[in-house]
C-alpha positions, 0 to 999 in steps of 0.5 A: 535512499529516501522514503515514501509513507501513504496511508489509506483509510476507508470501508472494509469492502473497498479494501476487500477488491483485491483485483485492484491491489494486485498488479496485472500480469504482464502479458494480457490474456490471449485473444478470444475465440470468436463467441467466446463470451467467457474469454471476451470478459477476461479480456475486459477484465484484464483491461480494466485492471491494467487501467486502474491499478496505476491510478486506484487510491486502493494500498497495493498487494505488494507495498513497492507498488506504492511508488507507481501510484500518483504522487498526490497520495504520497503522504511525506518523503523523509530521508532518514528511517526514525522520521518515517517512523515517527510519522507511522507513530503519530499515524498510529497515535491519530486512530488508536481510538477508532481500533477495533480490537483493544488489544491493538490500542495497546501503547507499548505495542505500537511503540514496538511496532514504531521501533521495529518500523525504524529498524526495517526502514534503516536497512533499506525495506519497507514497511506495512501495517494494517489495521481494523478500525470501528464500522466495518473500516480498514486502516493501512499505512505504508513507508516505501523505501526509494531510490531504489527500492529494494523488493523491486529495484526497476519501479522509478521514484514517483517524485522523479 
């Protein structure tokens, strides 16, 4: 077991895109009836996401979907949960000033979000945090529990 961190940061309505953090369905929809310009959208639509998804550097409704996305947005791989952990608190440490509420800048907070990170990671979860920063920004970080992950143990190690 090993785990993966990504972080992401950028404009609020980027994030906001939530068709390209959700994960097509499996099955697309089915053909359009001929003139059917609604289904033919759909079907586009569809085709898109399913195309995205895998390579859009956006964070993943689900957090295991970390692991389909390319290797280059993987931001350390660590074998034991307190390094993972560590990096989330010197993630945090690194834009705790650009929070935008005062009450997430709170340094025995994030210490007990740390702990808890190393906590979660040591049984073999993963762990999200998420949080606003100045302008309208999001911040999102991320460590993915591997090989295999627990949530969705069929999604392959991206350093494989």
């Amino acid at each position: 077991m090993h785990h993966h961190g990504y972080l992401w940061t950028g404009p609020k309505e980027r994030f906001d895109q939530e068709a390209l953090r959700r994960p097509p369905h499996p099955a697309p929809p089915p053909p359009p009836a001929p003139g059917d310009p609604g289904g033919e959208r759909l079907l586009q639509r569809y085709r898109e996401v399913a195309t995205e998804f895998p390579t859009v550097d956006l964070p993943p409704l689900e957090t295991a979907y970390w692991l389909i996305k390319p290797r280059s947005l993987i931001r350390g791989t660590w074998d034991e949960a307190k390094e993972a952990a560590a990096w989330i608190g010197e993630r945090l440490t690194e834009h705790m000033h650009r929070f935008a509420c005062e009450h997430d800048r709170d340094t025995g907070r994030l210490a007990r979000l740390v702990d808890s990170a190393a906590e979660r990671l040591d049984t073999g979860a993963d762990v999200s945090y998420g949080f606003y920063l100045e302008r309208p920004a999001y911040l999102h970080l991320a460590v993915v529990t591997c090989s295999p992950n627990h949530s969705t143990p069929t999604l392959p190690c991206p350093l494989v």
